[in-house]
C-alpha positions in Angstrom: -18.8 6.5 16.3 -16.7 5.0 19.1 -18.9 5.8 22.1 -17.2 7.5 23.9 -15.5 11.4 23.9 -12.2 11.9 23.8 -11.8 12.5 28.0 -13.8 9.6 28.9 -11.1 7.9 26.2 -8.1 8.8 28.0 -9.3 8.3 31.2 -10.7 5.0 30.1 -14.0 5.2 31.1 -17.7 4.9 29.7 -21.2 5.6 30.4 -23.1 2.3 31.5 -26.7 1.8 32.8 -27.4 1.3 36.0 -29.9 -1.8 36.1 -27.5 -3.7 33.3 -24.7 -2.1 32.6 -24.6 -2.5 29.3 -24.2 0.5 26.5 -26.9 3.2 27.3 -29.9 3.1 24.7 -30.1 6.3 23.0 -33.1 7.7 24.9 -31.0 7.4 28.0 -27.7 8.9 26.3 -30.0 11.9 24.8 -31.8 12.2 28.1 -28.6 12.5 29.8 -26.9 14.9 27.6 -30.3 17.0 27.5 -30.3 18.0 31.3 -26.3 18.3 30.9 -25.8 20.8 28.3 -30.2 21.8 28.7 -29.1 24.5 30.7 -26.1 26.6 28.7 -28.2 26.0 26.0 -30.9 27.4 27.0 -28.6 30.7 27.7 -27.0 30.1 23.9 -30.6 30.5 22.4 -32.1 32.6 24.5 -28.5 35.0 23.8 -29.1 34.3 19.8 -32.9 35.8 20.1 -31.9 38.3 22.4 -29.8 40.0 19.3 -33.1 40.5 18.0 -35.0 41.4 20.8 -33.8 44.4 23.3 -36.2 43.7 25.9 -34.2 40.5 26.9 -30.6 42.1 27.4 -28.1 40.3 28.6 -30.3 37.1 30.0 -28.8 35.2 27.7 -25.4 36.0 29.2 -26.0 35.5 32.8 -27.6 31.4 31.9 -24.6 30.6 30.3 -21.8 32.1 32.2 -23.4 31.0 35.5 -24.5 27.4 34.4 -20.5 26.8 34.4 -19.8 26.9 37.5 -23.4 25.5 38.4 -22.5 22.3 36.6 -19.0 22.2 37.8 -20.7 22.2 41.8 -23.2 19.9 40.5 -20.4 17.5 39.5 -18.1 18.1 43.0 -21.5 17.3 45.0 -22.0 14.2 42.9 -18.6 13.3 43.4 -18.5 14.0 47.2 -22.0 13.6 48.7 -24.0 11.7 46.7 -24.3 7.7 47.2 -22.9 5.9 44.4 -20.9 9.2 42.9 -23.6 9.9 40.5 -24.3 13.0 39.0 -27.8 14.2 38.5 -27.7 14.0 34.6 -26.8 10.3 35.8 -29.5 9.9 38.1 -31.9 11.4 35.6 -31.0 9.2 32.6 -30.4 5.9 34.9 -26.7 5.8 34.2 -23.1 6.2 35.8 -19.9 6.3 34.8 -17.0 3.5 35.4 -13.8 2.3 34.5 -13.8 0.4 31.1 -13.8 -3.2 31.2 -11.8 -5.3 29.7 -12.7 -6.0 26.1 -13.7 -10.0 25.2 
């Protein structure tokens, strides 16, 4: 509704594309949240069919527990090494993050 999340909010930031920065379309934003949250998803489902299936024990568990602290280094390497302090659901979707603007 407001664009934003509550963090991004406080902090007083917001998601921008590169080439314009302008508002992301949506098949950026969904692209971008896709390979951020693709991953403990994956675990979630895979966890939810694994109930019903023995023969996938606790695969499920290991995705999601160990895409935490994946995403976490992900973001510190993004942070530290990477030109432009992009992450790489930011360099897959063609967007970054910045401080908010003022508003016209």
């Amino acid at each position: 509704r407001w664009g934003t999340s509550v963090g991004k909010a406080l902090f007083e930031l917001e998601v921008v594309k590169v080439d314009t920065a302008a508002r992301p379309p949506w098949s950026a934003a969904i692209r971008r949240s896709l390979i951020l949250f693709g991953l403990p998803t994956v675990g979630a489902l895979i966890e939810a069919v694994s109930e019903t299936v023995a023969a996938l024990g606790n695969i499920g568990d290991i995705i999601t527990v160990a895409s935490l602290p994946l995403l976490a280094f992900l973001l510190l390497h993004g942070s530290l090494r990477t030109p432009g302090k992009r992450a790489p659901w930011d360099r897959g979707s063609g967007t970054m993050v910045r401080y908010r603007g003022r508003q016209r």
